[in-house]
N, CA, C and O of each residue as an XYZ file, in Angstrom:
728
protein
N      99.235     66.872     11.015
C     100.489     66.830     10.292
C     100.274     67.530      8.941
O      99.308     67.305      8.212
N     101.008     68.176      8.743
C     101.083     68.867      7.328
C     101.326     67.911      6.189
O     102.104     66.957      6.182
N     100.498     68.344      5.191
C     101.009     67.632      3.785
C     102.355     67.319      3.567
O     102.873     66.215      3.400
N     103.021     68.811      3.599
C     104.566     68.782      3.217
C     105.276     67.741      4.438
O     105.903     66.798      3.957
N     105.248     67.804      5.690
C     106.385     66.641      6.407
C     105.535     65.260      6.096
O     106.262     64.272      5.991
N     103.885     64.979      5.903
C     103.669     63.905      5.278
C     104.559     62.798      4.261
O     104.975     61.640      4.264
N     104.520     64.410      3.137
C     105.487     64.059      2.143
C     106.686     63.265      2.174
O     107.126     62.264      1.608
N     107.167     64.363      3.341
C     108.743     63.941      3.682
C     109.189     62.460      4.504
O     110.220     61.799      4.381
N     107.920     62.216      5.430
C     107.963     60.691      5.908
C     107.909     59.363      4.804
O     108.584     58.399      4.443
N     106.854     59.913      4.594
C     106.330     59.060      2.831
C     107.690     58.827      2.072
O     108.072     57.711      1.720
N     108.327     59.906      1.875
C     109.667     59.420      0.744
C     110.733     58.933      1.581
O     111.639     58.372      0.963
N     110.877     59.021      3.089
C     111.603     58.402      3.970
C     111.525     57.116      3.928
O     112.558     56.514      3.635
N     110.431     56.427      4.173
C     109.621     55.406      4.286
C     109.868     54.533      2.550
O     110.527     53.525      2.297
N     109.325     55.118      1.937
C     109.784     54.660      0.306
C     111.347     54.242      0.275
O     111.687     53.115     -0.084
N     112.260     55.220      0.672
C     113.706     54.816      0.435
C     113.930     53.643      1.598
O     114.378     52.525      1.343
N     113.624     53.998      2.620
C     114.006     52.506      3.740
C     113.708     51.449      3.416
O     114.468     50.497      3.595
N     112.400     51.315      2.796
C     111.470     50.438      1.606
C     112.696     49.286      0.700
O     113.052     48.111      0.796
N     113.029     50.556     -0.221
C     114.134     50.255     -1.429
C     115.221     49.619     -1.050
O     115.411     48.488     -1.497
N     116.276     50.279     -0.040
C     116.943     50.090      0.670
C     117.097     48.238      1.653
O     118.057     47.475      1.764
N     116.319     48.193      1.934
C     115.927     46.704      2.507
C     115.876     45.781      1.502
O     116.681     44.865      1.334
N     114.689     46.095      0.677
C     114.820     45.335     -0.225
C     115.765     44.909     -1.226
O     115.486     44.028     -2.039
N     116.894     45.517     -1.193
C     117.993     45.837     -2.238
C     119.257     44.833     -1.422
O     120.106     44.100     -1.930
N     118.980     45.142     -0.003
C     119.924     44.317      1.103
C     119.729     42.933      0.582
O     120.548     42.270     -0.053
N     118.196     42.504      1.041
C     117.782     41.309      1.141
C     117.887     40.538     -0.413
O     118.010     39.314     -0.437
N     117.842     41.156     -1.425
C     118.517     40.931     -2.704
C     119.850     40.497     -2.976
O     120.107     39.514     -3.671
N     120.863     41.373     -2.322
C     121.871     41.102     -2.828
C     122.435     40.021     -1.487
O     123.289     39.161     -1.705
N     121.798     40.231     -0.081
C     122.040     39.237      0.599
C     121.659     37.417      0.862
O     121.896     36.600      1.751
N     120.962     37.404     -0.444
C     119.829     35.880     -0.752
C     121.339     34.707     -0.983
O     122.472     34.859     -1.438
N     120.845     33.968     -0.602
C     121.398     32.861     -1.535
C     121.309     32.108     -2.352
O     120.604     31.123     -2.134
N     121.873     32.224     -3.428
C     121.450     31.809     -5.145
C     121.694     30.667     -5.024
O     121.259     30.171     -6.063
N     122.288     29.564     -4.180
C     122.284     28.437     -4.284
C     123.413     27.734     -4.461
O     124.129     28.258     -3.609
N     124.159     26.794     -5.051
C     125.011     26.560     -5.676
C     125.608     26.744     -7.397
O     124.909     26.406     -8.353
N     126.460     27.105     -7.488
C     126.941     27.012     -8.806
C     127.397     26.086    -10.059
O     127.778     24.956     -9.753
N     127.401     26.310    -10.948
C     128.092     25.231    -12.236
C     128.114     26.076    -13.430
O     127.305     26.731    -14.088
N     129.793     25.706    -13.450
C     130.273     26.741    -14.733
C     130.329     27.935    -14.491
O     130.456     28.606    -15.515
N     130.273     28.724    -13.208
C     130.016     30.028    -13.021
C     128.316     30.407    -12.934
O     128.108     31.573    -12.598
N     127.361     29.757    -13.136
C     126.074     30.555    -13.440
C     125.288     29.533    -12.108
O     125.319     28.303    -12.060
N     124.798     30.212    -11.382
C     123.733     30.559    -10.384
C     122.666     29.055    -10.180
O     122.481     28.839    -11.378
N     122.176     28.351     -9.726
C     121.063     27.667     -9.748
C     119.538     28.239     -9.928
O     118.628     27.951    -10.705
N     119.658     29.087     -8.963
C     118.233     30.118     -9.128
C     118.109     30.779     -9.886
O     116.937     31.127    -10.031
N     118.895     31.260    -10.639
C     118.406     32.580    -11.557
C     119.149     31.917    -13.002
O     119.200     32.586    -14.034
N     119.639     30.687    -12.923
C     120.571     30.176    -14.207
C     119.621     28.671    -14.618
O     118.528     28.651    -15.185
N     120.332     27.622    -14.191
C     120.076     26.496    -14.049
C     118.569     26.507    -13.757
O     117.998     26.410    -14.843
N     117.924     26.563    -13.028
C     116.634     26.035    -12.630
C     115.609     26.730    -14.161
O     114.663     26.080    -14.606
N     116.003     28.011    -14.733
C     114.929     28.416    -15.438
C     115.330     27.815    -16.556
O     114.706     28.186    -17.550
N     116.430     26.748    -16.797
C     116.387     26.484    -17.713
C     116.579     24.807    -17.848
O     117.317     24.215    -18.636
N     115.786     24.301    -16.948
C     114.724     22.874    -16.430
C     113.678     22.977    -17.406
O     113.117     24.065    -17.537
N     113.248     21.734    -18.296
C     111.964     21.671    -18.640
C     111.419     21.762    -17.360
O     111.936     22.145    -16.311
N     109.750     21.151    -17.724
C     108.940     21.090    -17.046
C     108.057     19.851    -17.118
O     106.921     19.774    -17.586
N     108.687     19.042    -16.648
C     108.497     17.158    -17.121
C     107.221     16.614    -16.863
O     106.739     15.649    -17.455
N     106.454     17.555    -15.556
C     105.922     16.765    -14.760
C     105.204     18.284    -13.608
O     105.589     19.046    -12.722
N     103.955     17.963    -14.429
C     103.031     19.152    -13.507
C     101.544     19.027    -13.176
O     100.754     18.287    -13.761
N     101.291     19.779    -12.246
C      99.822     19.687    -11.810
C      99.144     21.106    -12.045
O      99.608     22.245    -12.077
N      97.651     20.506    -12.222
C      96.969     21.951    -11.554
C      95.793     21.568    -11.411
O      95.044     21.171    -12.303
N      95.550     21.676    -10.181
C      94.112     20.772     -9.233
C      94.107     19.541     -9.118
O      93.058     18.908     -8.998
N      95.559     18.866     -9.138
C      95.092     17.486     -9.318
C      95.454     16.988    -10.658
O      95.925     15.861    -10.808
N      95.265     17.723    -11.540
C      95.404     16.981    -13.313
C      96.977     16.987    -13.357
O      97.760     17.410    -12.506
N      97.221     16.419    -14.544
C      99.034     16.408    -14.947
C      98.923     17.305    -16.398
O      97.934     17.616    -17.062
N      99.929     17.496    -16.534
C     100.605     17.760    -17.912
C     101.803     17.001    -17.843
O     102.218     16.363    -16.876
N     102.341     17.138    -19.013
C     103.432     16.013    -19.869
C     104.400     16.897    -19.733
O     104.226     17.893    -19.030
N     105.560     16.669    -20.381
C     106.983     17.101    -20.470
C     106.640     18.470    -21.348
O     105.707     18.521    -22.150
N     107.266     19.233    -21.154
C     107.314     20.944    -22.036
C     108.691     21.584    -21.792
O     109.147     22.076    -20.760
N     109.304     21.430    -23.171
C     110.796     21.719    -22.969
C     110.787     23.362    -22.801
O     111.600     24.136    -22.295
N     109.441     23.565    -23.483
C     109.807     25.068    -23.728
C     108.041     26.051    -23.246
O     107.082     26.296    -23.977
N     108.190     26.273    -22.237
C     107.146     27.598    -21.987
C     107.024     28.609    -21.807
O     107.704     29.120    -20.918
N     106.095     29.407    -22.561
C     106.079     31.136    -22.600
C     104.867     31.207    -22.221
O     103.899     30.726    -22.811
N     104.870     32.246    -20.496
C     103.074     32.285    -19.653
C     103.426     33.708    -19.389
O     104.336     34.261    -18.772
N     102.443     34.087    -20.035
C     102.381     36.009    -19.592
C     104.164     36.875    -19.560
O     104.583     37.336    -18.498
N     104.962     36.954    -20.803
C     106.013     37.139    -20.701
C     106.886     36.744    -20.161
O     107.948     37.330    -20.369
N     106.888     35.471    -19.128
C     107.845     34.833    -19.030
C     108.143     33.847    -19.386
O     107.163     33.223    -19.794
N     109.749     32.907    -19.516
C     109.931     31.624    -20.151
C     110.144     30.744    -19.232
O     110.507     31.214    -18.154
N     110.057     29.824    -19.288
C     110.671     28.527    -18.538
C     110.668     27.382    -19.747
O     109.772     27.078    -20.534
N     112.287     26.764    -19.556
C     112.830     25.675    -20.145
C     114.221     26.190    -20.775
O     114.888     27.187    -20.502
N     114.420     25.176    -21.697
C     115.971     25.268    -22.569
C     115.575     26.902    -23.616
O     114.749     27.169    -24.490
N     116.161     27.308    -23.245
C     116.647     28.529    -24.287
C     118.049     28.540    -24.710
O     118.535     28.485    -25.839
N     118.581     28.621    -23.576
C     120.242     28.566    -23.516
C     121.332     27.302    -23.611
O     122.491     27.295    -24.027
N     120.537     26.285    -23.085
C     121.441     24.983    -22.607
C     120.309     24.042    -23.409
O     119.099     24.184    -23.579
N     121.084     23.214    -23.742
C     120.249     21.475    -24.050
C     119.941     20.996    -22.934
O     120.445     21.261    -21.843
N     118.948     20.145    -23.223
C     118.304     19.217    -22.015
C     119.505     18.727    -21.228
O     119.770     18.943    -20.046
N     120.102     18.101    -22.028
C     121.340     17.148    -21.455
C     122.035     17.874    -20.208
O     122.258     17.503    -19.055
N     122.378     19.491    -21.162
C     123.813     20.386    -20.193
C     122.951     20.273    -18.872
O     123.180     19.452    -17.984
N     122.047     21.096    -18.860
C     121.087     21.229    -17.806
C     121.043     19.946    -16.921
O     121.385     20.058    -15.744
N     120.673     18.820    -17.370
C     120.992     17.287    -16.339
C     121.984     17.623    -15.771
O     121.800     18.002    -14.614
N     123.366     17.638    -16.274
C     124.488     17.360    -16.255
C     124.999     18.772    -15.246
O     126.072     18.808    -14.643
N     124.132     19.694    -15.240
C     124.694     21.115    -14.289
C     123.924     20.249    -12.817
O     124.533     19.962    -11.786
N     122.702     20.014    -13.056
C     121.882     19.785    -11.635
C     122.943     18.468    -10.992
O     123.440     18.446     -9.867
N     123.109     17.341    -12.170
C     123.929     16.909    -11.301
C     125.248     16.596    -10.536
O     125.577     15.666     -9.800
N     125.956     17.844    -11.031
C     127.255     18.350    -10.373
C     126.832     19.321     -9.342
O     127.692     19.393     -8.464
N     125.943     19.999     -9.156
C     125.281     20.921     -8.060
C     124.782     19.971     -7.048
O     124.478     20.449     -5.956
N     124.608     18.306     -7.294
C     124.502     17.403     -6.688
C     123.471     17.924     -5.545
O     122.671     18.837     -5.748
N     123.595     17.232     -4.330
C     122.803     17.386     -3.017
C     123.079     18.913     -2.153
O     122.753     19.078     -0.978
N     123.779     20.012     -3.058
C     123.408     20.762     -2.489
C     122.188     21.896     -2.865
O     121.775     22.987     -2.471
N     121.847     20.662     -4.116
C     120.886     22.265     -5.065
C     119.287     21.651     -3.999
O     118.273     22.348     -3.984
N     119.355     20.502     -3.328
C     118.242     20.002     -2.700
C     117.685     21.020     -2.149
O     116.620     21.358     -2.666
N     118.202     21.877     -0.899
C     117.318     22.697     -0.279
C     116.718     24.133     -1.156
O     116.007     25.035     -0.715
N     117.057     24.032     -1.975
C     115.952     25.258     -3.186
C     115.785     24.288     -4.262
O     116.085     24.813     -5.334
N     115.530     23.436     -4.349
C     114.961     21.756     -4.930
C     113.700     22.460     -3.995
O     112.854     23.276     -4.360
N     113.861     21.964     -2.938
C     112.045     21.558     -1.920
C     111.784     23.125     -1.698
O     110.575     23.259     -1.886
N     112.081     23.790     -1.533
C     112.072     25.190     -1.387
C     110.628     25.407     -2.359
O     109.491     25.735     -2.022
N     111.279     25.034     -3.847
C     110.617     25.599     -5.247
C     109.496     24.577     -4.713
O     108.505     25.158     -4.270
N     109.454     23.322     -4.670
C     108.348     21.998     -5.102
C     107.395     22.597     -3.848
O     106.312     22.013     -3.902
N     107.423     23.394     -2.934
C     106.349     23.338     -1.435
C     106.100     24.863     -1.374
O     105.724     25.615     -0.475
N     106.520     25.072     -2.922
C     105.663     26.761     -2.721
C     104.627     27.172     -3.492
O     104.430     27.228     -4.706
N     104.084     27.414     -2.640
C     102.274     27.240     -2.836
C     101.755     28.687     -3.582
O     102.076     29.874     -3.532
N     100.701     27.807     -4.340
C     100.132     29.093     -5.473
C      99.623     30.278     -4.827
O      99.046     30.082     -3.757
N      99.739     31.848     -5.375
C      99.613     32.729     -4.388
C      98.024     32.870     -4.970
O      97.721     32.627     -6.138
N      97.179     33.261     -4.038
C      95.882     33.732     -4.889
C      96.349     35.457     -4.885
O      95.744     35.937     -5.844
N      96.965     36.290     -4.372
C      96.955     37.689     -4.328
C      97.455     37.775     -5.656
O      97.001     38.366     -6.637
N      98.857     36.812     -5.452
C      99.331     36.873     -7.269
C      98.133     37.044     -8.345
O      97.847     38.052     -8.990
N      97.561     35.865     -8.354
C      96.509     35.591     -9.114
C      95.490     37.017     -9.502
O      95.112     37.433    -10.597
N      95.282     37.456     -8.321
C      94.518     38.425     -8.386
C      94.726     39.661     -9.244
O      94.089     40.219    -10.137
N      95.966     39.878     -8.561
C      97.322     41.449     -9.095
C      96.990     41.202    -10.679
O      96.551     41.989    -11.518
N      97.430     39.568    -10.803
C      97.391     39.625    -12.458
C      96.003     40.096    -13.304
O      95.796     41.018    -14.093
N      95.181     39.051    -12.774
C      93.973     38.735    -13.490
C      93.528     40.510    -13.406
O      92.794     40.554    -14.394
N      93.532     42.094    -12.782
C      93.158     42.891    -12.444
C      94.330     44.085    -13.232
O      93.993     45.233    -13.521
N      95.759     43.499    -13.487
C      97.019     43.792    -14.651
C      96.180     43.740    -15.850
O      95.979     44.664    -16.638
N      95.744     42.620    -15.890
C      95.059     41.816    -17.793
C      93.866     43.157    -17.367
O      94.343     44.162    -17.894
N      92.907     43.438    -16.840
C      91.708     43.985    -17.482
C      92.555     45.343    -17.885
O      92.189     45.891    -18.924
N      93.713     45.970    -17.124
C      93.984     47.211    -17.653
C      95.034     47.139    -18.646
O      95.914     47.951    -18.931
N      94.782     46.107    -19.068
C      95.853     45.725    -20.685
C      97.369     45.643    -20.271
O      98.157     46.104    -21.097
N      97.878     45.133    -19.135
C      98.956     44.579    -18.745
C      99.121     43.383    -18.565
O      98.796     42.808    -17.526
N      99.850     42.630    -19.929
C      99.465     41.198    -20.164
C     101.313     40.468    -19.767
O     102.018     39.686    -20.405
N     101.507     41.115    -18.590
C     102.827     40.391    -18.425
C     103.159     40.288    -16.594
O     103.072     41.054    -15.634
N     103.404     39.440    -16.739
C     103.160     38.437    -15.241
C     104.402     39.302    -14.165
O     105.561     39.349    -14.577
N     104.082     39.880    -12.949
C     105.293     39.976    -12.197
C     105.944     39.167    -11.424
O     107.073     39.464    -11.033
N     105.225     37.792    -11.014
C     105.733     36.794    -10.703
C     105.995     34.976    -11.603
O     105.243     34.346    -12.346
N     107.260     34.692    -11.117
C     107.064     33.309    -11.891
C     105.851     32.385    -11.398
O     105.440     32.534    -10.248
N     105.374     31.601    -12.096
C     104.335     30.431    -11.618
C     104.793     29.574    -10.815
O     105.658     28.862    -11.324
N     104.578     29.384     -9.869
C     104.638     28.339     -8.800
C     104.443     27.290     -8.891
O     104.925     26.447     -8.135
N     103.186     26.892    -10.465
C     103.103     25.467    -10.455
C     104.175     25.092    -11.904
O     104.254     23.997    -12.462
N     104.697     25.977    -12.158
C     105.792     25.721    -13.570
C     106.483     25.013    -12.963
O     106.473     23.782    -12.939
N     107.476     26.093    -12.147
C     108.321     26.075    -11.103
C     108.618     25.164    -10.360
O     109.729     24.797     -9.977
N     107.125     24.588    -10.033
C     107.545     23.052     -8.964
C     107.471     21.731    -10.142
O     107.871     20.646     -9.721
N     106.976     21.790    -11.595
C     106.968     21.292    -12.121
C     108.841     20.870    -12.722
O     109.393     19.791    -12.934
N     109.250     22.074    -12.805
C     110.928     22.156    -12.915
C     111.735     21.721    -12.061
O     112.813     21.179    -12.306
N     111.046     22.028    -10.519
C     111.821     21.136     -9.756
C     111.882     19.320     -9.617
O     112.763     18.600     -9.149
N     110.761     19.037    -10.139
C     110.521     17.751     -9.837
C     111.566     17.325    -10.978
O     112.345     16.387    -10.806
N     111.527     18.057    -12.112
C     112.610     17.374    -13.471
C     114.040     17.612    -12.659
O     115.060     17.681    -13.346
N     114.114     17.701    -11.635
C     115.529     18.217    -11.365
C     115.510     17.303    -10.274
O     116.600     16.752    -10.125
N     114.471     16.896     -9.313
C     114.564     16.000     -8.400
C     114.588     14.757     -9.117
O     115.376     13.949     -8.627
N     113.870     14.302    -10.276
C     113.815     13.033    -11.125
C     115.487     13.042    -11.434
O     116.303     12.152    -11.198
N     115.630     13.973    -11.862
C     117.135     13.951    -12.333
C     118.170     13.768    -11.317
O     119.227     13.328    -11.771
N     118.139     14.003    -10.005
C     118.803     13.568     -9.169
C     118.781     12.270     -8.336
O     119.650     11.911     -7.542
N     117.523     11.563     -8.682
C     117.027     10.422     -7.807
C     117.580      9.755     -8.515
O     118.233      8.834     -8.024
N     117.551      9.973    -10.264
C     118.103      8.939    -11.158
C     119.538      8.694    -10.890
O     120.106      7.613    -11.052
N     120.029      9.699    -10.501
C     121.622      9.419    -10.026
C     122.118      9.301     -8.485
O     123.236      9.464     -7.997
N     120.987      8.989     -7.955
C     121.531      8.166     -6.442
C     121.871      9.752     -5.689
O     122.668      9.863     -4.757
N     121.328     10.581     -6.115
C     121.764     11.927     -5.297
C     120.523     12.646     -4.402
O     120.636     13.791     -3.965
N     119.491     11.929     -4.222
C     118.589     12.344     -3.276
C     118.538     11.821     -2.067
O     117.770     10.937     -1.685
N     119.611     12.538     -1.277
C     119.625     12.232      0.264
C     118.666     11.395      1.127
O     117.642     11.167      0.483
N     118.637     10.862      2.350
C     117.566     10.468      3.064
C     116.371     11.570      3.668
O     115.149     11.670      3.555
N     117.372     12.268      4.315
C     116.459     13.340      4.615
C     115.458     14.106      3.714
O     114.349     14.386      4.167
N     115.877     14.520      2.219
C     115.213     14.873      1.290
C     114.163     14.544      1.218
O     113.115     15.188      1.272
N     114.482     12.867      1.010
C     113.323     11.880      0.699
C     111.977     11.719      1.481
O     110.834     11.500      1.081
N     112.556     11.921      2.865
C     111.661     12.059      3.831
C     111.149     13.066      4.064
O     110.315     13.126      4.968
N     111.503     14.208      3.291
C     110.502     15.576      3.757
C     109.718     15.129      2.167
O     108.505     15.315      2.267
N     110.086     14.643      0.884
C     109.192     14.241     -0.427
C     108.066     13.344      0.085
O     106.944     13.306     -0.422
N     108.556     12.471      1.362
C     107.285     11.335      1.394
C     106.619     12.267      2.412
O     105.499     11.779      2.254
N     106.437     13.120      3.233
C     105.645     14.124      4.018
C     105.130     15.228      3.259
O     104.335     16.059      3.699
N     105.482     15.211      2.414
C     104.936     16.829      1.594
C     103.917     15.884      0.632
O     102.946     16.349      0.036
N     104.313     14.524      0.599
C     103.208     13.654     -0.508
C     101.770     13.041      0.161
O     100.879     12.305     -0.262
N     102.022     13.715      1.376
C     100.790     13.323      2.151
C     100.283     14.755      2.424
O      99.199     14.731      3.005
N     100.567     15.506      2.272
C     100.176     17.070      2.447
C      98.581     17.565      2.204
O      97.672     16.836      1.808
N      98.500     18.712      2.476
C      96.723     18.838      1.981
C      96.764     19.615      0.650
O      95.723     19.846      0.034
N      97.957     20.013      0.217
C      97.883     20.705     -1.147
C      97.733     19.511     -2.036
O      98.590     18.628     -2.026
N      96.694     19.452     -2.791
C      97.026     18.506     -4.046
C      98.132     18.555     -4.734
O      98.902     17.595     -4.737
N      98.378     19.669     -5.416
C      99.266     19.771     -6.433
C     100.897     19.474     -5.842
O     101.773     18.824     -6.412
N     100.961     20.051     -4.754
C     102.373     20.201     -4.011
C     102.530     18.178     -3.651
O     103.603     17.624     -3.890
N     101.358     17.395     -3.109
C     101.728     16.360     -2.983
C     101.374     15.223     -4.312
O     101.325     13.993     -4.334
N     101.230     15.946     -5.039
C     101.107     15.123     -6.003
C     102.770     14.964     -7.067
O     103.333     14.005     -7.594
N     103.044     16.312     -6.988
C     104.246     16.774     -7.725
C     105.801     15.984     -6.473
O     107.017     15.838     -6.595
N     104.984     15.751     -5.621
C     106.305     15.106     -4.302
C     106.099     13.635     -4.371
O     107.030     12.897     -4.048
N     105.173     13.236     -4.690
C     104.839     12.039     -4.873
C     105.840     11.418     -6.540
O     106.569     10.428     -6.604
N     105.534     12.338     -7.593
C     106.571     12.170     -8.814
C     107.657     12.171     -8.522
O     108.298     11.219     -8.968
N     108.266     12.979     -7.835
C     109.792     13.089     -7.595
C     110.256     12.099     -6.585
O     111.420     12.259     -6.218
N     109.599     11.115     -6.061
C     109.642      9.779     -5.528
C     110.476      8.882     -6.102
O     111.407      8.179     -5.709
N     109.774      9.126     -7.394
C     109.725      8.220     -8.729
C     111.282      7.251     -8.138
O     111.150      6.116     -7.679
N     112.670      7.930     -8.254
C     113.467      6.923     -8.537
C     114.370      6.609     -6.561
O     115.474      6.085     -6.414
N     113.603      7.040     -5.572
C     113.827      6.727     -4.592
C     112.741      6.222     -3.736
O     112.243      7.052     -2.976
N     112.274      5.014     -3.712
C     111.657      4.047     -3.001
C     111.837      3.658     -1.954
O     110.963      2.943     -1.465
N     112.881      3.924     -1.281
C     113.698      3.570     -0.006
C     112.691      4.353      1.236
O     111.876      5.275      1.226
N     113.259      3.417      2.282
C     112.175      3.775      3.703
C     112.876      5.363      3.803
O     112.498      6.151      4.670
């Protein structure tokens, strides 16, 4: 094969690339709404982070975090609005609730970055996974507190709290917290 139709597959291949990905973008589902603004890309990034792991250890409440150029917490909204959005998004924000809490740390991520930093690219292309599930659990606490964590929910929280990920069943085990029920 010649360089030049190489070429020409290569930039074929690149645009079909773009193209898909651009579908699967605008075809996602952001979740439910409040006030007009998004759960996924609104509401959730602007969840403290009440309640987190990493290997097993905890951290405490962090209204406000900045990790390799990105933020997570209140920038925009008070603690309160933020309660008060998750819980009018009620039991439907649950399935990207467990979505976020059972997604597991990437090591490739890890890698991309830690290999970004030696060539002086000190800004993250993905969010953290353990922020992230840390935000969800403030959002599952926040919904258990108001009688809005379904049965079923509960029962995939008490199976993911027996899990082999530490962190994932440790963080499912917190979001327990205000539903005790079989």
């Amino acid at each position: 094969m010649t360089k030049r139709r190489k070429s020409f597959w290569l930039g074929w291949i690149a645009v079909a690339a773009i193209l898909i990905a651009l579908v699967l973008f605008l075809t996602r589902d952001p979740g439910p709404y409040y006030e007009g603004k998004p759960l996924d890309t609104y509401w959730f990034r602007e969840l403290s982070a009440a309640y987190g792991t990493y290997g097993g250890g905890f951290f405490v409440q962090n209204d406000v975090i900045r990790v390799q150029g990105e933020r997570y917490g209140h920038f925009n909204e008070s603690q309160i609005t933020t309660s008060n959005a998750i819980v009018a998004m009620g039991t439907n924000s649950l399935p990207f609730l467990l979505q976020k809490l059972q997604k597991p740390d990437s090591a490739f991520h890890h890698k991309i970055e830690k290999w970004l930093g030696k060539v002086g690219i000190n800004r993250t292309l993905w969010r953290d996974a353990r922020i992230e599930r840390a935000q969800a659990v403030t959002a599952l606490l926040v919904l258990g507190q108001n009688r809005l964590v379904t049965p079923g929910a509960a029962q995939r929280l008490r199976e993911l709290s027996q899990g082999s990920d530490v962190d994932v069943a440790a963080a499912a085990n917190r979001a327990l917290q205000y539903y005790p029920g079989p």
